[in-house]
Each structure stands twice: as C-alpha cells, then as structure tokens.
N, C-alpha and C positions, 0 to 999 in steps of 0.2 A: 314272439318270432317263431314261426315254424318253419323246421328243414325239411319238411318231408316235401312239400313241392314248392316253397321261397314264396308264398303268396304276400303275405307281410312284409316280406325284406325290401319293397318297391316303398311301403308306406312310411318304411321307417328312416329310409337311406333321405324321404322326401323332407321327412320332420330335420334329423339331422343339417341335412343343407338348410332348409327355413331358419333354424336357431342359428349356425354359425353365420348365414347371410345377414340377421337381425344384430346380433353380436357384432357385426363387422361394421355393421350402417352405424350404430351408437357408439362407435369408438370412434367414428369419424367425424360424426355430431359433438362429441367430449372436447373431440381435439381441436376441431373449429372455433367451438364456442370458447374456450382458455386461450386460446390464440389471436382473439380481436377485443382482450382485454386492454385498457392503455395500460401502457408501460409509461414510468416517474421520466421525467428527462433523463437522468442519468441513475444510477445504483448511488449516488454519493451525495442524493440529495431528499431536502424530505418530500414524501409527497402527500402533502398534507399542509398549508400555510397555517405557520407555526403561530402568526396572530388568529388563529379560529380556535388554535389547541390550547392557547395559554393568556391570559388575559391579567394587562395588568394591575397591580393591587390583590390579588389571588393570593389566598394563601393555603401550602399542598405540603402535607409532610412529605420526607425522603424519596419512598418507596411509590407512591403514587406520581410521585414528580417524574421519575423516572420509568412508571410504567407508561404513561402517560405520553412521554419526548420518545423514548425507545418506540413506541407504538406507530409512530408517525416518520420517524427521523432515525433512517438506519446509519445517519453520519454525524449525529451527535458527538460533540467534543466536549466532555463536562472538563474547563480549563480549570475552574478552581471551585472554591465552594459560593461563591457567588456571582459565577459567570458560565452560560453554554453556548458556545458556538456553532450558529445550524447552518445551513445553504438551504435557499428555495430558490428556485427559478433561475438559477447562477448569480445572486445573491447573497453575502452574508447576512446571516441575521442574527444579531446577538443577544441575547436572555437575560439581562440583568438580575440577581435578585440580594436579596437581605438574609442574614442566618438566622432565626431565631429560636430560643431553648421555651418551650413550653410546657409545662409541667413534667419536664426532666426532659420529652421529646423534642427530634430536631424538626423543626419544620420551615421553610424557604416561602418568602413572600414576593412576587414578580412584579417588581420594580418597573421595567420594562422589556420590551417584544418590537427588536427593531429600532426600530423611531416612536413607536406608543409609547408614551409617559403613564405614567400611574397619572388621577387624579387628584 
C-alpha cells in the first residue's frame, strides 16, 4: 500500500470487500444447509428404530450396549439390568435382555426389541 498518492488503496479496499462479501455468502450457505436437516419428531425420542440398532439374540458387553442405545436414543431409560425403555415414533419400545458373567465380564444378550422375539 502506498501513501504517497493512495494508487493501491482502491485495489486493496476491492480485495477487502470481495473476502468479507465471500465470507458472508458461505456463512449463509452453512446456515442453510444445517437448517433443512430433519429434526427426530421430538428431543425425547430415538431417532434411529431401535429394531435396525439392536437385534435379537445379540450378544453386547456393557459399555458397547450402551454406546450403542446412547448413540441413537437420547431418551434411553436403562429401568434395570434387564430391561430399557425407548420411544420411537411415539411408541414405546422395550429392550428385553438376559445378564450374563462371562469370563468374569458382564455382558447382556437381547432377548427382545419391541415385539421381536429372539429365535
């Protein structure tokens, strides 16, 4: 940028507005695009049907069990250790399963999903 007679200062003032004009266009491109995501029917439901995530006869230690349902179902109710209570589609759906110790570990086997029976 030179002071001595501003020859620059037209080319620069142009870059300036160009960037914040681009800047401005893709933060409204951002905001669009996150904004015509579907949203779950409600916050208190999973959105994800919980017979795609869990199947039964499966068998899932603890920690996977759990990452598993959390990942899908931010309304998880683990009632006991052989039952969770989910909502889909304003729906209950309940989770059956078994506790079992396996080589000292716990691990839960999915009895049923709903109305799906093991077979």
């Amino acid at each position: 940028m030179r002071d001595d007679d501003g020859a620059c200062r037209p080319a620069f003032l142009s870059r300036a507005v160009g960037v914040a004009w681009a800047l401005a266009m893709a933060w409204l491109f951002v905001t669009g695009v996150r904004d015509h995501h579907p949203e779950f029917t409600t916050r208190l439901e999973c959105g994800t049907d919980p017979r795609s995530i869990l199947h039964a006869g499966e068998v899932l230690d603890t920690l996977t069990l759990k990452v598993v349902v959390d990942a899908h179902c931010s309304n998880a109710r683990y009632v006991s250790d052989q039952r969770i209570a989910l909502r889909y589609v304003g729906a209950e759906v309940d989770v059956e399963m078994t506790k079992l110790s396996i080589g000292g570990e716990t691990y839960y086997r999915i009895d049923s999903v709903g109305d799906e029976d093991a077979p």
